[in-house]
C-alpha positions as CSV (number, residue, x, y, z in Angstrom):
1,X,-37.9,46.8,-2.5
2,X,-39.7,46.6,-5.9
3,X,-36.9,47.6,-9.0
4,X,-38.8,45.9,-11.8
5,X,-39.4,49.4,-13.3
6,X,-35.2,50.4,-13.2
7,X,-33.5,48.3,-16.2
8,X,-30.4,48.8,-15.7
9,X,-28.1,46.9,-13.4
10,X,-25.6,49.2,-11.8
11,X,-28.6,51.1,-10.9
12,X,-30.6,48.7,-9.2
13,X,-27.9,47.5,-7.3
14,X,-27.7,51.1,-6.2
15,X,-31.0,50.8,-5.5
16,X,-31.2,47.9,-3.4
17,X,-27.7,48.6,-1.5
18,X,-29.4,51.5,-0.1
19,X,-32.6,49.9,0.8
20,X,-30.9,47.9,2.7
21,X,-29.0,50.4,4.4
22,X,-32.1,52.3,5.7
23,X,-34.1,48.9,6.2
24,X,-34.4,48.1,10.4
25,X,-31.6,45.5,11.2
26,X,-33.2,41.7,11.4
27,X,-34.1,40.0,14.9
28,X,-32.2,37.3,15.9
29,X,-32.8,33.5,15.5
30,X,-34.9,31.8,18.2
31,X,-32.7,29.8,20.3
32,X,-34.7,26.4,19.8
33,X,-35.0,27.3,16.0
34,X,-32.9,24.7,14.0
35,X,-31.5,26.0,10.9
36,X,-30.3,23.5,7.6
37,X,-27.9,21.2,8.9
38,X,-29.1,21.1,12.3
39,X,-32.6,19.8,11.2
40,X,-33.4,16.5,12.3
41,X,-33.2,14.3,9.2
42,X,-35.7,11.5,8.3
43,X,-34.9,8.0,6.6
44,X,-37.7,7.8,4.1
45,X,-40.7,10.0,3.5
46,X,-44.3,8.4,3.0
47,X,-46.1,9.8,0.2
48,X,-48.4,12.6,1.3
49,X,-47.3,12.8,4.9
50,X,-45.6,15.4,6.5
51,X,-42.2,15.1,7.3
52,X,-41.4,17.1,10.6
């Protein structure tokens, strides 16, 4: 939802609460997707390597 154009706030809020409303609910997380915490952490990162 683009509200660049609307300046004020109350309205844009508006705006966006009902976007959301009518927007199709989100599917669900994989089940072998780890989110934040979960991720497996690493000890020290190489310079220019990837790190998962």
């Amino acid at each position: 939802m683009n509200t660049k154009t609307v300046t004020d706030k109350t309205e844009r809020k508006k705006l966006k609460r009902t976007a959301r409303k009518k927007a199709a609910p989100k599917a669900k997380r994989a089940a072998g997707v780890a989110r934040g915490s979960t991720k497996k952490k690493i000890r020290h990162q190489a310079q220019g390597q990837r790190k998962r």
